[in-house]
N, C-alpha and C positions, 0 to 999 in steps of 0.2 A: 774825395767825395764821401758825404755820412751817406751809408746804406738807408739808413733812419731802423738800424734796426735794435735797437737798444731796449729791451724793455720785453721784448718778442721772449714766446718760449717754443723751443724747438725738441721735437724727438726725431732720431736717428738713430734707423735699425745698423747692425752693423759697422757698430761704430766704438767698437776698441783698439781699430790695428785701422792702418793704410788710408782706404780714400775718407772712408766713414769716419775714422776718428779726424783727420784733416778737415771736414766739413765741418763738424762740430766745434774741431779749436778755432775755426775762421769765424763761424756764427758767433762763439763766447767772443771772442777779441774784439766783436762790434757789439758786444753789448745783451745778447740774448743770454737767457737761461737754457742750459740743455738736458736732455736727458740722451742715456743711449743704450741700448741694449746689445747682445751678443751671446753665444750659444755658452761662452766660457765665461759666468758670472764673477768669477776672481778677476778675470782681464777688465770685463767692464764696471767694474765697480772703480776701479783702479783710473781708468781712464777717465771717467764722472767724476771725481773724485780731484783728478788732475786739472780739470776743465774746469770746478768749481759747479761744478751739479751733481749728477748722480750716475749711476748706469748699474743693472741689472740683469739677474739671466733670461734669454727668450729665445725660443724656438719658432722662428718667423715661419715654418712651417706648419704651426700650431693657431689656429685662430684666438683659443681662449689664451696663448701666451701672449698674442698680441694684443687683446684686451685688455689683459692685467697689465702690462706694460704701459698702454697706455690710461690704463684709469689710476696707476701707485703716479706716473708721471703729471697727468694732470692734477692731480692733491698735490704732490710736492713741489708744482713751478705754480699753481693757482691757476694752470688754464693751458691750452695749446693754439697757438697759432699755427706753425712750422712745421710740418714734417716731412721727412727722407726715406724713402727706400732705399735702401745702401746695399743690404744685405743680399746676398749673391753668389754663382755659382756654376760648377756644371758636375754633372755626375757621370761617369763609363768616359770611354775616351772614343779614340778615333781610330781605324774605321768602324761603320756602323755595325759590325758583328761587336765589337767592344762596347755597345749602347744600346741594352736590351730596354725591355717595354718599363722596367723597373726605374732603369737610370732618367729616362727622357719623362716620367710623370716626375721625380724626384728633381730635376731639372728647372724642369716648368711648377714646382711649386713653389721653389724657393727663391723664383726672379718674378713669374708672370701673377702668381695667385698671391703672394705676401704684398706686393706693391700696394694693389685693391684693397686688400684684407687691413692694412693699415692704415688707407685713407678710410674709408668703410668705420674702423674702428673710433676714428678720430672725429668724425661730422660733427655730430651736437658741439665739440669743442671750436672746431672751425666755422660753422656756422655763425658763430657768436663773438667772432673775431674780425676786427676791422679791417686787416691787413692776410689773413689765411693761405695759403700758399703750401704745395705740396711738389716735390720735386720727385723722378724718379731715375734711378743713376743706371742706366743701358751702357751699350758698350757700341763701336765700329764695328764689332761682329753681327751688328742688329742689322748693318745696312751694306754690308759685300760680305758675301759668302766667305766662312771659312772652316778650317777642319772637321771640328766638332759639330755636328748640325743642330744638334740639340740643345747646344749653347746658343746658337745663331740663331736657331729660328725664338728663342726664348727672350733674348732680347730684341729681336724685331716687334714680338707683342707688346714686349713693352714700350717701345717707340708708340704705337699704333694704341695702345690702351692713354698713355697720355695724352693725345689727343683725342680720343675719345669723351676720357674723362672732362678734359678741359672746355667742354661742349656743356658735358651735362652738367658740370657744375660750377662753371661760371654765373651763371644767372642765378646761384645762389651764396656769391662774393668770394667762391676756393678757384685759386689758379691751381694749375694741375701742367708742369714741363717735364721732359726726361733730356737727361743730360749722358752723351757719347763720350764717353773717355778712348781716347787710343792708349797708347801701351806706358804704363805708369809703373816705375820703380819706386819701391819702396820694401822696407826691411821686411822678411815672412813673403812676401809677395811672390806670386809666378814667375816675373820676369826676372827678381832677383836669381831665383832657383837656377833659371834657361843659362843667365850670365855663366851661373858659378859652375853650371856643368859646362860648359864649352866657351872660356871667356875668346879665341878667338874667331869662332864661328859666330857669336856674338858680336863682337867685334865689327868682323863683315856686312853683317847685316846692316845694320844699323848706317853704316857708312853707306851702304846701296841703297835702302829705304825711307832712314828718316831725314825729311831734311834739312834739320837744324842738329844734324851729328850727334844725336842723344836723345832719352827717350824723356818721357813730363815726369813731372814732379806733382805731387801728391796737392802741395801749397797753389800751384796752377787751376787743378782741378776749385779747387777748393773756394780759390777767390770767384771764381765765376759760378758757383752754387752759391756762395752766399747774395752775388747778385741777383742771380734767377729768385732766391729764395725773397729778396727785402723788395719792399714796397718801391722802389724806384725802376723795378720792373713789374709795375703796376697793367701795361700793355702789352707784357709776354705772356703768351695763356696759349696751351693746349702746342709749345712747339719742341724739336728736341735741339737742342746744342752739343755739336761737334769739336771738341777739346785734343784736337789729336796730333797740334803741329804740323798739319798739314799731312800728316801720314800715311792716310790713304787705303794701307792694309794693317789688319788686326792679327796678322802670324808669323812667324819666320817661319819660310820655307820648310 
């Protein structure tokens, strides 16, 4: 099936490594132009670069970084249709004496407040775009409790902010989805890290919870962003999709 998205130009935050850069190379493969940023402007230039577009340093935490980012990226594609929240995270750990007031605002800046902040940044472009579409990448943690709270509860807003958004600005032609990854391997990655510390407790798990005997693949995710993103999902607005092989939970024990 042609996405029809050939032509499209796409930003994606968080996108020199893992899910982010995976979106990006699925978008180029159909045909868009991409840009993409990331906090290690050596990686993402690299990765832009690899992609046959561009990428650049940005601190999605940073509003005016996400400005520049997205005003160097609309002079250099001619425009923006497409954009991705990718970029993501969680700060302190678990239990919550490990998650002061510091780590849970740092939390929710860099998942709940940069999503907005880059659609926000982006409108006049998207406004002006026939096909406009804005995706935002939450997690299974958004929708069952797990460890970390201030991870979970950070991607529940953003569940709940995409369909918000997708309300207000659909009647000005921007879809707006958020898309639930369950547990994705891939190189640098958290899960990679969990395997390589206890590959048979890993192991286990995985045998007990997932149940297609393995965890997703980066390409998975990635095909089904580019569909949420291209115009053949023209009457998806304002929903989130669950990517998680049927998973169910977002932690080993």
């Amino acid at each position: 099936m042609d996405l029809e998205l050939g032509g499209l130009r796409a930003l994606v935050t968080g996108g020199s490594r893992g899910i982010g850069r995976g979106i990006a190379a699925r978008l180029a493969a159909e045909g868009a132009a991409v840009a993409v940023c990331a906090r290690d402007g050596a990686a993402a230039a690299e990765a832009g670069e690899a992609l046959g577009g561009f990428g650049m340093a940005a601190d999605v935490t940073s509003e005016d970084d996400l400005q520049r980012f997205v005003a160097v990226a609309a002079q250099r594609l001619g425009g923006v249709d497409l954009v991705v929240a990718n970029a993501g995270g969680a700060s302190g750990g678990a239990p919550l004496e490990e998650a002061d007031a510091a780590a849970w605002s740092q939390t929710m800046a860099v998942n709940v407040v940069h999503a907005p902040a880059l659609i926000r940044a982006s409108l006049g472009h998207l406004e002006r775009s026939a096909h406009a579409a804005a995706l935002i990448i939450s997690s299974v943690s958004g929708l069952r409790p797990q460890l970390r709270a201030q991870y979970a509860a950070a991607k529940a807003a953003e569940i709940h902010a995409a369909a918000a958004l997708g309300r207000e600005l659909g009647p000005r032609g921007i879809r707006v989805n958020a898309l639930s990854p369950g547990s994705i391997l891939f190189e640098g990655g958290g899960w990679e890290a969990r395997r390589d510390r206890d590959p048979e407790a890993f192991a286990r798990w995985i045998a007990a919870e997932l149940p297609h005997g393995r965890l997703g693949t980066v390409e998975e995710v990635a095909d089904v962003a580019a569909f949420l993103l291209s115009p053949r999902a023209s009457w998806v607005n304002g929903a989130n999709v669950v990517v998680d092989g049927g998973q169910g939970h977002p932690n080993m024990p």
